[in-house]
C-alpha positions in Angstrom: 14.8 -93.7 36.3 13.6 -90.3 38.3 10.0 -89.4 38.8 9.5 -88.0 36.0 10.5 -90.5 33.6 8.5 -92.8 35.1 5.5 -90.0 34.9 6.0 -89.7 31.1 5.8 -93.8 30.6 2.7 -93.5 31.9 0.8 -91.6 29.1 -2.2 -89.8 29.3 -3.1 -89.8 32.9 -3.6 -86.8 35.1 -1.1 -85.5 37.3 -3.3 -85.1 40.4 -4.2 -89.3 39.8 -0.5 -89.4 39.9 0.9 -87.9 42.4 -1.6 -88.8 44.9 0.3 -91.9 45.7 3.5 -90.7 46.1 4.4 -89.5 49.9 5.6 -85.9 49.5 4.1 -84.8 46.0 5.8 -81.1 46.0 9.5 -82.2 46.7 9.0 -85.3 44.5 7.5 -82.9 41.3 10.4 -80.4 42.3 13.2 -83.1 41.5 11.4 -84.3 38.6 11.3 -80.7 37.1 14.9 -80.7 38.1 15.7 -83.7 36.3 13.7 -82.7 33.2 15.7 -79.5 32.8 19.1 -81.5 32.7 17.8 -83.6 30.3 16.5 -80.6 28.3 19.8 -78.9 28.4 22.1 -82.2 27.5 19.0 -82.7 24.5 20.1 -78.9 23.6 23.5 -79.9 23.7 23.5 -83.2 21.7 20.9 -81.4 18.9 23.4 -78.4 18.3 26.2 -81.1 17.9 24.1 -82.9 15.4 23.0 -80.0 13.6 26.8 -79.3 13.9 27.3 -82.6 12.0 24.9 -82.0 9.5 26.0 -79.0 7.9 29.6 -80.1 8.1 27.8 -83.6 5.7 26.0 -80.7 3.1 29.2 -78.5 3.0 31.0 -81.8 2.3 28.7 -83.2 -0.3 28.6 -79.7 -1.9 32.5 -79.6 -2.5 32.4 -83.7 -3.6 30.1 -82.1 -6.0 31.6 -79.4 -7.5 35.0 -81.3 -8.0 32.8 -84.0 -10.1 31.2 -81.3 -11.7 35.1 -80.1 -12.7 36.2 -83.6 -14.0 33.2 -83.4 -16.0 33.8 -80.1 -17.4 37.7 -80.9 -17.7 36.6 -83.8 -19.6 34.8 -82.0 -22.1 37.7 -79.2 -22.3 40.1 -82.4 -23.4 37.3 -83.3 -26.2 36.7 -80.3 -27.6 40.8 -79.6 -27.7 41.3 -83.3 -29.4 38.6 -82.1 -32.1 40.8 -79.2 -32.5 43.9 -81.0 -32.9 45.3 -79.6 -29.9 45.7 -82.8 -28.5 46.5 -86.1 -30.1 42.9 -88.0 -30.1 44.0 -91.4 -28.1 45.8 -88.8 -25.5 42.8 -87.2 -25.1 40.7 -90.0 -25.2 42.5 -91.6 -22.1 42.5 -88.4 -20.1 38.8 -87.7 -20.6 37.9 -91.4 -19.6 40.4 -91.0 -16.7 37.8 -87.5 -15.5 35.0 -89.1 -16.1 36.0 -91.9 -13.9 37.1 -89.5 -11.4 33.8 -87.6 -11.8 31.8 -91.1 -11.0 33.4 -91.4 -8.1 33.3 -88.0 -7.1 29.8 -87.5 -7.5 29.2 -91.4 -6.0 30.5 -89.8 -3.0 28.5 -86.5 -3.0 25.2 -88.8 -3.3 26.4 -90.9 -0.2 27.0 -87.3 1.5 24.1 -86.1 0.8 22.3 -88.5 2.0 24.0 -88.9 5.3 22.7 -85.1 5.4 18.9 -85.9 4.8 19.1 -88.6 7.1 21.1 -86.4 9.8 18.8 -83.5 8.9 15.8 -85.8 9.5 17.1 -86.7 12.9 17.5 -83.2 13.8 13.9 -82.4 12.9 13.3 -85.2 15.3 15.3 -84.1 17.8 14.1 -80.4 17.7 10.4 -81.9 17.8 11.1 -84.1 21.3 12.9 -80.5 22.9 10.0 -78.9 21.9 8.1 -81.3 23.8 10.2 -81.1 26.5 9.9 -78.0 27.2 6.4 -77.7 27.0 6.4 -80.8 29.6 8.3 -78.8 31.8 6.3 -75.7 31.5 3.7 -77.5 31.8 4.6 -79.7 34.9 6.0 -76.2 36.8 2.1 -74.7 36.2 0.6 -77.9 37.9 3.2 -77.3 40.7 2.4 -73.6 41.6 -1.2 -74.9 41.3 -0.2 -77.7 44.1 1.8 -75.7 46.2 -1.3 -72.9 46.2 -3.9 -76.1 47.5 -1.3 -77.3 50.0 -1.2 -74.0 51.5 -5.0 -72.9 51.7 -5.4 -76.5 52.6 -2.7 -76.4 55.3 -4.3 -73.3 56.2 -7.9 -74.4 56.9 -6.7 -77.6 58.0 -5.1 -75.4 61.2 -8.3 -73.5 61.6 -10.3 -76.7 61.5 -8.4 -78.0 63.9 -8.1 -75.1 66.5 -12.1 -74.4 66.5 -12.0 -78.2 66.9 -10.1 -78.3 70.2 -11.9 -75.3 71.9 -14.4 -76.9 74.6 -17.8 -74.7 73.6 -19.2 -75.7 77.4 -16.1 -74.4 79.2 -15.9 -70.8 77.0 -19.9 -70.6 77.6 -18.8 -71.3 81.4 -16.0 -68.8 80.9 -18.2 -65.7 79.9 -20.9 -66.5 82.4 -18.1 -66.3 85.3 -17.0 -62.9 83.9 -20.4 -61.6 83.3 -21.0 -62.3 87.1 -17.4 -60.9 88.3 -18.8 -57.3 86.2 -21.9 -57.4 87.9 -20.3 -58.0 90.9 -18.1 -55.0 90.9 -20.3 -52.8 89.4 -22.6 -53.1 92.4 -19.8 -52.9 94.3 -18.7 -49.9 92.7 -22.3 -48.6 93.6 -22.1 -49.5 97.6 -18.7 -47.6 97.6 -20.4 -44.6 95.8 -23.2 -44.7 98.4 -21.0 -44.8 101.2 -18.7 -41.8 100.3 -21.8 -39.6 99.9 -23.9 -40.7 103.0 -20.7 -41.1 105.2 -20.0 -37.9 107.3 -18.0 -36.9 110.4 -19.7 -35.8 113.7 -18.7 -32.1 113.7 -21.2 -32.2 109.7 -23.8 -33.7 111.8 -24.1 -31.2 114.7 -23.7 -28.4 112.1 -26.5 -29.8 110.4 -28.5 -29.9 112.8 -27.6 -26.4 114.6 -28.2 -25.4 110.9 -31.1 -27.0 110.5 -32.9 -25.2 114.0 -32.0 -21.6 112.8 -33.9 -22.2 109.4 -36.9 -23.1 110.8 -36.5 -20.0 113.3 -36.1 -17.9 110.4 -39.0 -19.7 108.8 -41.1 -18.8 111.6 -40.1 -15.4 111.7 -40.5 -15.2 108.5 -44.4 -16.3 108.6 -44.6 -14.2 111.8 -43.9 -10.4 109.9 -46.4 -12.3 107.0 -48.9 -12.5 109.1 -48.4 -8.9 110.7 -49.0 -7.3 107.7 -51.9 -8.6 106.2 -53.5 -7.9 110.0 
């Protein structure tokens, strides 16, 4: 029997208790959908026969009936003629028993066919009722697989992310940002010594200019104090 037979022998127990103890839940709920569906459609299949079957039993037991129902009215037609004198009264004695007869067995066979039909018709009702069934088991059973396959995959998920933040070493990253923390410090500062040095760094022809340069301010300085002082004397 496939999964899902065995599922629907067990009654009323959850799915999730259920599937729990089978190995790979999704592919094994996957087939068993698969297997319900085939059973639904050969269920389709053998209810539309039957049904078939039973209105071939009603349209049967409907003609069995109307031919009793024309012996009977036959018979009458040969009484009524006999009180007429139409018909010589042992003549039409022996014909009407002769319908009648033929109307009892007639009619025997439209209760046997009608019968046949309830019964038939009763199955159907039956049948029709387990489809029904069927079909909400499979709806039903496709819902609680979305539902699964949306767990598996958050679970899977945040299994992976567990995992991962798991296997990172908190010393060594700690370790890690200290080292590069140290290595920016290291060539900022450097960055500084090189600044230092292009501005203080000059050639020797800058530094006898700036000191030739440096003698004719203060002369002019002087100078300038000199005429100062002139004036105010």
């Amino acid at each position: 029997m496939n999964i899902f037979k065995r599922l629907l022998t067990i009654g009323k127990a959850e799915i999730h208790s259920v599937i729990e103890s089978f190995e790979d839940p999704i592919n094994m709920t996957e087939e068993g959908i698969r297997d319900m569906k085939e059973q639904l459609g050969k269920s389709i299949e053998a209810l539309a026969q039957l049904k078939a079957l039973t209105i071939r039993k009603k349209n049967e037991a409907e003609k069995e009936e109307q031919i009793a129902s024309d012996y009977y009215n036959k018979a009458i037609v040969i009484i009524q003629k006999a009180e007429k004198g139409e018909v010589e009264a042992p003549e039409a004695d022996r014909l009407a028993k002769e319908a009648l007869k033929r109307q009892a067995s007639y009619q025997e066979n439209t209760n046997k066919l009608q019968e046949e039909h309830q019964k038939l018709h009763s199955d159907c009702e039956k049948m029709q009722t387990t489809i029904n069934h069927l079909k909400s088991s499979i709806s039903k059973w496709e819902n609680e697989l979305n539902t699964l396959k949306a767990r598996v995959q958050v679970s899977e998920a945040t299994k992976d992310i567990n995992q991962k933040m798991t296997q990172m070493d908190t010393g060594s990253a700690v370790s890690m940002l200290e080292k590069l923390k140290d290595r920016v410090v290291q060539q900022e500062t450097l960055a500084e010594a090189y600044s230092d040095i292009s501005k203080s760094g000059k050639t020797i022809d800058e530094e006898i200019d700036a000191i030739v340069n440096s003698n004719d301010r203060e002369a002019e300085e002087a100078l300038n104090r000199l005429k100062e002082t002139l004036k105010k004397g």
